[in-house]
N, CA, C and O of each residue as an XYZ file, in Angstrom:
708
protein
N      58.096    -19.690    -20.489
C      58.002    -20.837    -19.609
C      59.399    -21.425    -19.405
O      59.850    -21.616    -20.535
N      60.253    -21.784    -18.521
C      60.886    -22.196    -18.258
C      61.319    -23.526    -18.180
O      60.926    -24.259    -17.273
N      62.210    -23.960    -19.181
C      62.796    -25.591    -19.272
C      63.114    -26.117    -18.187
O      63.898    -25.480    -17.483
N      62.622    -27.423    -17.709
C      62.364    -28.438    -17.019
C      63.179    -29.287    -17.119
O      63.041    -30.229    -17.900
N      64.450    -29.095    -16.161
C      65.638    -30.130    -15.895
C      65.230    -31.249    -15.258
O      64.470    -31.548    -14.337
N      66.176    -31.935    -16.244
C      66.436    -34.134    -16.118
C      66.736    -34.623    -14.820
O      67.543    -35.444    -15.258
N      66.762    -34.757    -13.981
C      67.111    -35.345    -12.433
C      68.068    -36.599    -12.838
O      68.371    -37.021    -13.954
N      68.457    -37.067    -11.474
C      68.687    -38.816    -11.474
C      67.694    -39.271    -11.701
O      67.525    -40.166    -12.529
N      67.025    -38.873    -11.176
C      65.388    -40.078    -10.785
C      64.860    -39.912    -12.096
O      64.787    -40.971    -12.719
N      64.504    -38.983    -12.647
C      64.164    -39.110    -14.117
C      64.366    -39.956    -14.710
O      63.639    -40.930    -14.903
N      66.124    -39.586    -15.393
C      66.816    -40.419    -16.454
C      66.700    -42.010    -15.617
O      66.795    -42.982    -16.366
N      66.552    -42.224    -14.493
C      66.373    -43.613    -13.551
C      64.869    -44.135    -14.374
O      64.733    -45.203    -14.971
N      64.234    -43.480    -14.274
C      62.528    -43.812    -14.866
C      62.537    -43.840    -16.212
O      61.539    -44.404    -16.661
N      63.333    -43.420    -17.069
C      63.271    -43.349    -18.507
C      63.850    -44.662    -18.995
O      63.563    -45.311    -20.001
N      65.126    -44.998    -17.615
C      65.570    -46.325    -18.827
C      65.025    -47.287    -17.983
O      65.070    -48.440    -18.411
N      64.524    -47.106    -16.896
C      63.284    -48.507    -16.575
C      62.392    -48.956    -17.293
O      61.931    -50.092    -17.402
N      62.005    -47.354    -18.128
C      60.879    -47.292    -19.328
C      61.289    -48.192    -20.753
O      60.474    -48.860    -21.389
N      62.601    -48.058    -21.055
C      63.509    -48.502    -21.546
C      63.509    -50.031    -21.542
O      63.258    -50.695    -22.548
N      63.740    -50.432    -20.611
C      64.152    -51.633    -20.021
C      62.657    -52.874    -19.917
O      62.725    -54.102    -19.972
N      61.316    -51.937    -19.745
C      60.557    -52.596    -20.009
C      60.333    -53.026    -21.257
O      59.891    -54.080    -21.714
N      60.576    -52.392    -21.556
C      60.251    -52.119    -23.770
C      61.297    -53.135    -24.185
O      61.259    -53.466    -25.370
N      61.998    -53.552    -23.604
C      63.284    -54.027    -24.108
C      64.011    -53.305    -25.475
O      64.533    -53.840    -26.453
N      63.831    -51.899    -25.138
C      64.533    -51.414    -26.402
C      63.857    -51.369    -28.094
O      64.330    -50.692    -29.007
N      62.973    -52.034    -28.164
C      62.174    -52.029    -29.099
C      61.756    -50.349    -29.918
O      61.025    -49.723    -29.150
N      61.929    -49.880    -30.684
C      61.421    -48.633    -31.133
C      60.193    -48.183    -31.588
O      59.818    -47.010    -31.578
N      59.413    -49.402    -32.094
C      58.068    -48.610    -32.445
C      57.658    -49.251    -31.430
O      56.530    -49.568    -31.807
N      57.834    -49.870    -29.909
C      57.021    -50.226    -29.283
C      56.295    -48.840    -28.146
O      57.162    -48.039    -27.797
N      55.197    -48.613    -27.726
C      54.704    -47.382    -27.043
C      55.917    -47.395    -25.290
O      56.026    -48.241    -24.402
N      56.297    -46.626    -25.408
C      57.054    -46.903    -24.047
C      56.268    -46.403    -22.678
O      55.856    -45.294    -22.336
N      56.232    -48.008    -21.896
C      55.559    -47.467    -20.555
C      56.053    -46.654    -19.536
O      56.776    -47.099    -18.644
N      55.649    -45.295    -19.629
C      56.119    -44.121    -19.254
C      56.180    -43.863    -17.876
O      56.516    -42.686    -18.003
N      56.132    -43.997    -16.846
C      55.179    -43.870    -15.430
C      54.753    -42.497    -15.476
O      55.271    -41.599    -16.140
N      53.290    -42.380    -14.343
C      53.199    -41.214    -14.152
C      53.689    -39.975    -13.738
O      53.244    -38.864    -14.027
N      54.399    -40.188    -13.215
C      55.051    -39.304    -12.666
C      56.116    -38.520    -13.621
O      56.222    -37.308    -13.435
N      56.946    -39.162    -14.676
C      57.069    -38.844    -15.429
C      56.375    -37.805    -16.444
O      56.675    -36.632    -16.667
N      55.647    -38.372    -16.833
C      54.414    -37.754    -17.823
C      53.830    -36.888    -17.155
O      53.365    -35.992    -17.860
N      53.627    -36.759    -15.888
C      53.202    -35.335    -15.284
C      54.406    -34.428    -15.371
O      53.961    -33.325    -15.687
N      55.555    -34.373    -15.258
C      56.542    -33.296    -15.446
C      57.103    -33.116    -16.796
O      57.465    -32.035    -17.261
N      57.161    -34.591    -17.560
C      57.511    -33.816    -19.203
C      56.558    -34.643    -19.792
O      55.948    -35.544    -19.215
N      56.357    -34.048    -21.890
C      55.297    -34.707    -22.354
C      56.049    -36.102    -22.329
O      57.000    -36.375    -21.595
N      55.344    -37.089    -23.434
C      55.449    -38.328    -24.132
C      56.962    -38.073    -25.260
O      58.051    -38.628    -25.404
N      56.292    -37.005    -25.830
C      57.544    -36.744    -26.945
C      58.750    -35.924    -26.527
O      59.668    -35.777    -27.334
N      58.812    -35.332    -25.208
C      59.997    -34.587    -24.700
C      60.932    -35.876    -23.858
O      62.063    -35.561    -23.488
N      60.472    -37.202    -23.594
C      60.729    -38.587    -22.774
C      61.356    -38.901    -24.179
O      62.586    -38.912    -24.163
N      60.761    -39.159    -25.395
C      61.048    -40.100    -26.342
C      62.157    -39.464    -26.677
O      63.158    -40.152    -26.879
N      62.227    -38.185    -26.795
C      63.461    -37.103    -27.453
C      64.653    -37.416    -26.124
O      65.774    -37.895    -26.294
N      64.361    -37.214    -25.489
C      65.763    -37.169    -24.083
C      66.087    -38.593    -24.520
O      67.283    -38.683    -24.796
N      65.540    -39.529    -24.647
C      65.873    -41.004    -24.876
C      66.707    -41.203    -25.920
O      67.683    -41.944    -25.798
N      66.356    -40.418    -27.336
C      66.879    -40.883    -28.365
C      68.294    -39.543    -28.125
O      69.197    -39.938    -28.862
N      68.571    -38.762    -27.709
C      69.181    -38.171    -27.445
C      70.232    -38.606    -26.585
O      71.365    -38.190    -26.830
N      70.000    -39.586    -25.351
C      70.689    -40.570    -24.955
C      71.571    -41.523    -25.640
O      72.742    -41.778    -25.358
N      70.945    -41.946    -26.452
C      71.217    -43.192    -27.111
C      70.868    -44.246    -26.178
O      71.705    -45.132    -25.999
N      69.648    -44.296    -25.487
C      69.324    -45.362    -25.060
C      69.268    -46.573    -25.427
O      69.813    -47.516    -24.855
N      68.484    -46.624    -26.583
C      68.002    -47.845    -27.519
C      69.443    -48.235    -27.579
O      69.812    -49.184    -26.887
N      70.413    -47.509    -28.443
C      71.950    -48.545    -28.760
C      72.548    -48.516    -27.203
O      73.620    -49.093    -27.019
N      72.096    -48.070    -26.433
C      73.043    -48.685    -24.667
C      72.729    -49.850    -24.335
O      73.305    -50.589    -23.537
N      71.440    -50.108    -25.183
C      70.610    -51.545    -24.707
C      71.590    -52.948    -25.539
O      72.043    -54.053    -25.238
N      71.531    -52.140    -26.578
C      72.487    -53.043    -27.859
C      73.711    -53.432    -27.499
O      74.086    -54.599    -27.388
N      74.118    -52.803    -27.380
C      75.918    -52.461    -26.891
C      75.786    -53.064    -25.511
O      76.711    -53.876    -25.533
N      75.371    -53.146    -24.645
C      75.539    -54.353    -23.320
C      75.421    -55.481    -23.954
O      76.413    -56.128    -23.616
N      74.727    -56.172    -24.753
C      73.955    -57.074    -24.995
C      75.631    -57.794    -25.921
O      76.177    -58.895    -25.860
N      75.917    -56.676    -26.598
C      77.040    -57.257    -27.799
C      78.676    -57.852    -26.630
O      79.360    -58.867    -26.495
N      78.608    -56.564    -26.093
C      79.935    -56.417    -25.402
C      79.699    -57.636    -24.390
O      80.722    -58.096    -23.885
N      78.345    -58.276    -23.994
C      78.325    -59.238    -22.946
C      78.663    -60.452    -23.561
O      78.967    -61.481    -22.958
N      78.603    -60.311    -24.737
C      78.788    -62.091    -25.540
C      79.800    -62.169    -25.778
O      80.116    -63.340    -25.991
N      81.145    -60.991    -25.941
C      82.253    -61.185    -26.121
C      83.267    -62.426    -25.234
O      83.698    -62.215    -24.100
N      83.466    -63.426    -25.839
C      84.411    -64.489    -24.767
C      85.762    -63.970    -24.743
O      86.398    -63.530    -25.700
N      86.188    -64.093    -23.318
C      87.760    -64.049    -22.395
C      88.526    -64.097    -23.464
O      89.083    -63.008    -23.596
N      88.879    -64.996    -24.459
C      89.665    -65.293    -25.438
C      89.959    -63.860    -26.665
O      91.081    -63.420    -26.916
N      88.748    -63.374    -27.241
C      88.896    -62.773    -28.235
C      88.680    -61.392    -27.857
O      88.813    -60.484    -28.677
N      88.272    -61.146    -26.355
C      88.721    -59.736    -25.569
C      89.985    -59.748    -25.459
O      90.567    -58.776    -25.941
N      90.750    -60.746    -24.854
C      92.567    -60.711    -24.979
C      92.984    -60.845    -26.167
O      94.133    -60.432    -26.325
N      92.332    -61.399    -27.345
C      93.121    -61.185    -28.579
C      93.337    -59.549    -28.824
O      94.389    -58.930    -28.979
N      91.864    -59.041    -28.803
C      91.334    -57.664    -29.104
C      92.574    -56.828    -28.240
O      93.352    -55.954    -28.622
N      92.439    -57.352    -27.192
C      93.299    -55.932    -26.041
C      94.730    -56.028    -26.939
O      95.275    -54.958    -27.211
N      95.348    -57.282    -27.403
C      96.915    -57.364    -28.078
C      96.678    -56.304    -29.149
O      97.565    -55.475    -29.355
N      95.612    -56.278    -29.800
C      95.543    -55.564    -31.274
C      95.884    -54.356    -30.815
O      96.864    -53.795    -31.305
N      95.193    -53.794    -29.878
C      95.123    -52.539    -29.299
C      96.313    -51.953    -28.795
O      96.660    -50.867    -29.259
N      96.823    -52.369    -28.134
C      98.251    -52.417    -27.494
C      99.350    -52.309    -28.635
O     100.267    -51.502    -28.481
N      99.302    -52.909    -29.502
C      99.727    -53.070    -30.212
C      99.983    -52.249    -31.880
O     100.950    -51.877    -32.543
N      98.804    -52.258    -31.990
C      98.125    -51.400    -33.713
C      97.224    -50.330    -33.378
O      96.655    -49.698    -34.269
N      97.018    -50.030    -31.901
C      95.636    -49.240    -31.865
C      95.942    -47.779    -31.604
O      97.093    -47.346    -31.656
N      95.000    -47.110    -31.353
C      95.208    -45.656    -30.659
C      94.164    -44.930    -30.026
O      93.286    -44.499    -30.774
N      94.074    -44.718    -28.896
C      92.747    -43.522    -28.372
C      93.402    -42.914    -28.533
O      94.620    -42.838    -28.373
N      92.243    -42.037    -29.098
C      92.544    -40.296    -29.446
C      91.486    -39.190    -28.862
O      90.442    -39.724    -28.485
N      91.506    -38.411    -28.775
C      90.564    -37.067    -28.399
C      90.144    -36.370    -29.871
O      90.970    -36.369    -30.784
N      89.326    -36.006    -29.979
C      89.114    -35.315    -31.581
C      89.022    -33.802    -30.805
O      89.190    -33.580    -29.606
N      88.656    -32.708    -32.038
C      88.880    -31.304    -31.679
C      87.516    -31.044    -30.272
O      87.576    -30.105    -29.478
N      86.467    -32.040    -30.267
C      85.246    -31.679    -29.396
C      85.687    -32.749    -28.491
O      84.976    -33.704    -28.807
N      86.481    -33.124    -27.525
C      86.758    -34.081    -26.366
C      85.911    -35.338    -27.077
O      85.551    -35.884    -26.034
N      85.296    -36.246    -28.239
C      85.313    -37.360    -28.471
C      86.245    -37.735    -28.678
O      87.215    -37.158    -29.171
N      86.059    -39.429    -28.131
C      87.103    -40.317    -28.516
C      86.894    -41.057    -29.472
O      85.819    -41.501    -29.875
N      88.370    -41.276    -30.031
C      88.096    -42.492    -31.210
C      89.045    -43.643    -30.708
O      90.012    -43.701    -29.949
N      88.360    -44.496    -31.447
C      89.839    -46.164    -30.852
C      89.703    -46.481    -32.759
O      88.809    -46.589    -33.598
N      91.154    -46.527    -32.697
C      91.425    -46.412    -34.400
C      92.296    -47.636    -34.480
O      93.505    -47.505    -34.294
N      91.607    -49.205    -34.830
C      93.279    -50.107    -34.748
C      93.247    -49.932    -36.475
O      92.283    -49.700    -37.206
N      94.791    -50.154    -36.835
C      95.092    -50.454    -38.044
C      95.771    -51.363    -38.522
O      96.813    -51.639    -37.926
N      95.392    -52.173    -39.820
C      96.136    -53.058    -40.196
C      96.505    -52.899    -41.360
O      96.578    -51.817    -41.943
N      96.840    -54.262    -41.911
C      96.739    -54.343    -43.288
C      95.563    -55.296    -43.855
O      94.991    -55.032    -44.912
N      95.211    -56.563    -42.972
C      94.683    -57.487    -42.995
C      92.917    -57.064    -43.135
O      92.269    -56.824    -42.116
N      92.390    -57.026    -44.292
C      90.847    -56.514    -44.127
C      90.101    -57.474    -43.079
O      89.686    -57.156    -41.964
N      90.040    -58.594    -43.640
C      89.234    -59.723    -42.595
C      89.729    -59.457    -41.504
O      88.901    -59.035    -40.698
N      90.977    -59.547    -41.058
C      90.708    -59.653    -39.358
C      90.401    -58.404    -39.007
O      89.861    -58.462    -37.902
N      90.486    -57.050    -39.474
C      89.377    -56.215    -38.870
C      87.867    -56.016    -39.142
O      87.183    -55.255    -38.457
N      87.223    -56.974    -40.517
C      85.935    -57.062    -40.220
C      85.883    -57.652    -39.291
O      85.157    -57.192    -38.409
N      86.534    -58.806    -39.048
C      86.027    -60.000    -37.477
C      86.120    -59.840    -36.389
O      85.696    -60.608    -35.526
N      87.157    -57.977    -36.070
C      86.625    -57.383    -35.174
C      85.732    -56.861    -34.870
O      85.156    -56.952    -33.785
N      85.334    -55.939    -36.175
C      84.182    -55.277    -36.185
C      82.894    -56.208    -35.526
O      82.201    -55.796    -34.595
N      82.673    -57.805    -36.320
C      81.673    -58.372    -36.250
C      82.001    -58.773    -34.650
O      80.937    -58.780    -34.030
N      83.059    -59.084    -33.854
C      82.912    -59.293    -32.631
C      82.325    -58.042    -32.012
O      81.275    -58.228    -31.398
N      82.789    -56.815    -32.051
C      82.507    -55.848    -31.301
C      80.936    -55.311    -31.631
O      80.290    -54.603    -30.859
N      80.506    -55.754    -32.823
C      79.273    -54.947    -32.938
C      79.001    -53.991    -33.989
O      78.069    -53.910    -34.789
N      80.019    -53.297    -33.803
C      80.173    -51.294    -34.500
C      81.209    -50.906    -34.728
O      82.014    -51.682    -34.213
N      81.740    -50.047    -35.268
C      82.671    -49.352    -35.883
C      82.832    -49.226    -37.430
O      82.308    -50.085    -38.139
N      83.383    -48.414    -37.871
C      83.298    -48.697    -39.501
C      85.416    -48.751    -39.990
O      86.390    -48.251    -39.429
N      85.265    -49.633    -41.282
C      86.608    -49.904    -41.941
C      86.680    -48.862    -42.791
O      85.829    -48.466    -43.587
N      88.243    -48.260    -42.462
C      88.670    -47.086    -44.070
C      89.511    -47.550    -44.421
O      90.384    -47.810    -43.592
N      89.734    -47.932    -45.898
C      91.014    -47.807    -46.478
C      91.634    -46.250    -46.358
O      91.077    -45.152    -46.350
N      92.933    -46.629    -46.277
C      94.104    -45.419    -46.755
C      94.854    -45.782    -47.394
O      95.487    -46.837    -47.373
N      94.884    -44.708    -48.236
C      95.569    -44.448    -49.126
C      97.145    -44.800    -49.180
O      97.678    -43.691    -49.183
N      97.980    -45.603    -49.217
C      98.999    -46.056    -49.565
C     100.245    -44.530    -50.202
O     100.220    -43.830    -51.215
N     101.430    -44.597    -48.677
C     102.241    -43.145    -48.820
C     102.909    -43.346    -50.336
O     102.911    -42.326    -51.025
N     103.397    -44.381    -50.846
C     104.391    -44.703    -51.325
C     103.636    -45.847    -52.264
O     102.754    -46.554    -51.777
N     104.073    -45.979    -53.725
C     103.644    -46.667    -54.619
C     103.377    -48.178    -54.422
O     102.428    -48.845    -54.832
N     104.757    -48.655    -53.483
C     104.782    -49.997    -53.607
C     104.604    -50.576    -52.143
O     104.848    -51.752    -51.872
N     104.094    -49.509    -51.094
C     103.281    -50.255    -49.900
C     102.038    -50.721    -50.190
O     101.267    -50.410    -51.098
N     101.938    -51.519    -49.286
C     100.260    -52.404    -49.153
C      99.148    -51.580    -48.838
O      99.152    -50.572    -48.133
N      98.098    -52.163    -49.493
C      96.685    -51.375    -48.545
C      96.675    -51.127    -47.408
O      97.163    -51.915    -46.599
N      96.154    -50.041    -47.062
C      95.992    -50.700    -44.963
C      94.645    -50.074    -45.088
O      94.064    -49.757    -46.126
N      94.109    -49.905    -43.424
C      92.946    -50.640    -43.249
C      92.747    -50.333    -41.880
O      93.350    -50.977    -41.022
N      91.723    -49.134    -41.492
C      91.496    -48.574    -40.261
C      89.854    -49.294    -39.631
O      88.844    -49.248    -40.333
N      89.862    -49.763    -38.585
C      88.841    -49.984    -37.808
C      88.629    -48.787    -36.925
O      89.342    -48.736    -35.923
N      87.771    -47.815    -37.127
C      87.419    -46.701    -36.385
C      85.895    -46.487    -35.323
O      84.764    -46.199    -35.715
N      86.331    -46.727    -34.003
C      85.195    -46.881    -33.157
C      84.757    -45.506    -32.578
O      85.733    -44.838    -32.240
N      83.612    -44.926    -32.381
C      83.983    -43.775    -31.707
C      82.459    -43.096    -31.103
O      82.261    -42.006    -30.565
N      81.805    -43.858    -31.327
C      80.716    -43.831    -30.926
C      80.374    -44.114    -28.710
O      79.849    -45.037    -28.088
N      80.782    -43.262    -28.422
C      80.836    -43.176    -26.572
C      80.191    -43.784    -25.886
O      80.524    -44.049    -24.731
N      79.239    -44.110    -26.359
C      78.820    -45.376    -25.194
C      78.906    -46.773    -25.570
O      78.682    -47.591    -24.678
N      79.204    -47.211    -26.783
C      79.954    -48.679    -27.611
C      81.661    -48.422    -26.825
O      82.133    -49.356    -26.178
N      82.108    -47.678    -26.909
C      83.821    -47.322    -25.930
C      83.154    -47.486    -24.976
O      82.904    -48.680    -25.140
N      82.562    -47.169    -23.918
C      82.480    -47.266    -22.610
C      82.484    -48.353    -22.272
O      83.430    -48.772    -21.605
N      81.534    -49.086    -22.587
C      81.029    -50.485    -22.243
C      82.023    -51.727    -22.846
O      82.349    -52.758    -22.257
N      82.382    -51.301    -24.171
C      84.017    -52.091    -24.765
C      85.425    -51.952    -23.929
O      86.252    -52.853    -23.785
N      85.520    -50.334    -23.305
C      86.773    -50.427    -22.698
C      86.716    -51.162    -20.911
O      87.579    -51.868    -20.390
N      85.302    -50.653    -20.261
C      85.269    -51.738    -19.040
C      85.616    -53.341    -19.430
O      86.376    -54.020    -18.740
N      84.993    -53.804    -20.553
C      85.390    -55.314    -20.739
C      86.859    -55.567    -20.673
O      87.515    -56.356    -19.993
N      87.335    -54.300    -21.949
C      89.042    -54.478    -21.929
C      90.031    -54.572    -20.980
O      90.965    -55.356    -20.809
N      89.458    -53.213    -20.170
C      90.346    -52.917    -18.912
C      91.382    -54.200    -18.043
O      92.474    -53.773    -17.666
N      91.160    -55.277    -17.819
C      91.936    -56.221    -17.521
C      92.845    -56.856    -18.099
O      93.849    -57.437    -17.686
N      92.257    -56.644    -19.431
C      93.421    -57.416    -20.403
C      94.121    -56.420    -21.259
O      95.052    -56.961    -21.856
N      94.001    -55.198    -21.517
C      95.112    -54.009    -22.246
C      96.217    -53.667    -20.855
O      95.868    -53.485    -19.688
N      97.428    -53.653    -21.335
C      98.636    -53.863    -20.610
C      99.569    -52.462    -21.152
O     100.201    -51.884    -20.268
N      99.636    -52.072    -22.163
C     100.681    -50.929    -22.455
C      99.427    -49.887    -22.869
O      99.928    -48.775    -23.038
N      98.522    -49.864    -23.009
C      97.615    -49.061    -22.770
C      96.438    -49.020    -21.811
O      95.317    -48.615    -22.118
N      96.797    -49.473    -20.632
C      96.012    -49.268    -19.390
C      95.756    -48.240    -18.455
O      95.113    -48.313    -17.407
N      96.488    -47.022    -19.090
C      95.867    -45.900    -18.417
C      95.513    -45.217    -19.411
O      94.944    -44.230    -18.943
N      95.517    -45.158    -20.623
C      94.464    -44.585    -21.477
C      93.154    -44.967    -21.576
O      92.283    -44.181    -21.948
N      92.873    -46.445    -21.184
C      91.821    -47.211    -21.598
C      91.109    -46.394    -20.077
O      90.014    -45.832    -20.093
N      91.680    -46.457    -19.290
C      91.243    -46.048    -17.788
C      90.493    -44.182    -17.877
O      89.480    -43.769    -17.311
N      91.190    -43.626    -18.539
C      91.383    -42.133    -18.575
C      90.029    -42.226    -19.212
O      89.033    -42.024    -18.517
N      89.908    -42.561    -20.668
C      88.902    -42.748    -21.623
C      87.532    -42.966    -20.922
O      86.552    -42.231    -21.046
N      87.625    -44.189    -20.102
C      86.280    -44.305    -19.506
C      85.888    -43.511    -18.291
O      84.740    -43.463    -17.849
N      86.842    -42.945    -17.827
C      86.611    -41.448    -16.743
C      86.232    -40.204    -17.352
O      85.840    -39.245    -16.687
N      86.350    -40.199    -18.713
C      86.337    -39.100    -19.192
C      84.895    -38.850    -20.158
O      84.259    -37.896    -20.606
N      84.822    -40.599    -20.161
C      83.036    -40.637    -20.957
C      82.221    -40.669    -19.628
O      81.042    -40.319    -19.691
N      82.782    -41.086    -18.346
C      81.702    -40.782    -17.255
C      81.280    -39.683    -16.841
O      80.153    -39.442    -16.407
N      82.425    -38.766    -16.992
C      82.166    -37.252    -16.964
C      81.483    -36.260    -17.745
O      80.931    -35.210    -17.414
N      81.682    -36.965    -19.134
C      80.723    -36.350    -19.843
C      79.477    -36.494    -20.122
O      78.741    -35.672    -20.668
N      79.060    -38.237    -19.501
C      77.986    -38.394    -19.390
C      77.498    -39.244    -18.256
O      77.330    -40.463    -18.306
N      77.298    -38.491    -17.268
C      76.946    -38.883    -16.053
C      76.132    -40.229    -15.997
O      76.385    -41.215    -15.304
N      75.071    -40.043    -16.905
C      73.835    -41.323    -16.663
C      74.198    -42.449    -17.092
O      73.376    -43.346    -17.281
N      75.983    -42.653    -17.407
C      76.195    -44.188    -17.551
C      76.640    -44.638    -16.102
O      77.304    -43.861    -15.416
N      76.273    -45.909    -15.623
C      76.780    -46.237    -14.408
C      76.850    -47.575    -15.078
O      76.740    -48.037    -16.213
N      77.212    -48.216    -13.181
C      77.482    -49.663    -13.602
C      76.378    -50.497    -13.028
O      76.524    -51.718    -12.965
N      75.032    -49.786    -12.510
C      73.927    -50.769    -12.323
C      73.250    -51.098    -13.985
O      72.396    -51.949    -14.236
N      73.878    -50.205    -14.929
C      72.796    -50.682    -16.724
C      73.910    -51.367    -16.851
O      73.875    -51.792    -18.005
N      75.148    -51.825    -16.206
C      76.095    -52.725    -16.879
C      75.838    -54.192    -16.008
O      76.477    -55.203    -16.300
């Protein structure tokens, strides 16, 4: 039997499905018919969680509460201490580093997500430091559109980055933003 490709209109009906539910996970998601006549219940729920729908819902919600103020603090950090990178599979990471633990939990807690690493110290008598590592592609997508106005020495990476998560994943637009 032959596998049954995702359309626009599909993935369009899945996060309407989405969107009714408000993201909720054990809630039953209202599927439309039309849907459910071309794939099951559990091949919808799988493409979804495969999406990362549920956290696209999250991640608007976080990145929308962010105030003008501590997006321009954020973009200085970046500019400044940060780095996009490409890993060996075209993901990106946004890696700022400090020394300061708190002010990168209080990024973390502004942004939502990412996780803190210590490293290891080259030399006996340097300080701790202290990586904020984001890298999760659709938390970047929706973080670097916010940024985009206010990062200044990295404004065509921040630009590249989000062309390059649109490409890889078509079904983000800017009507779920």
């Amino acid at each position: 039997m032959p596998r049954k490709l995702w359309t626009t209109e599909d993935l369009n009906m899945l996060y309407t499905a989405y969107e009714k539910s408000m993201g909720i996970r054990n809630k039953l998601l209202p599927l439309s018919p039309q849907l459910l006549a071309k794939f099951s219940r559990r091949a919808c729920i799988k493409k979804a969680y495969n999406l990362k729908i549920f956290k696209e819902h999250f991640s608007k919600t976080i990145v929308k509460n962010i105030s003008d103020i501590n997006l321009a603090y954020l973009a200085g950090f970046i500019d400044g201490e940060g780095s996009i990178t490409y890993t060996n599979f075209n993901l990106i990471v946004l890696k700022i580093s400090n020394s300061n633990l708190q002010l990168l939990e209080w990024f973390k807690e502004i942004i939502g997500t990412g996780h803190i690493r210590q490293k290891k110290p080259l030399l006996c008598y340097t300080k701790k430091h202290y990586d904020l590592n984001i890298s999760r592609s659709i938390d970047l997508y929706f973080l670097f559109i916010k940024l985009l106005p206010y990062v200044k020495i990295k404004h065509q990476k921040v630009k590249d980055a989000i062309d390059n998560i649109k490409k890889r994943f078509p079904y983000f637009n800017e009507r779920l933003f």
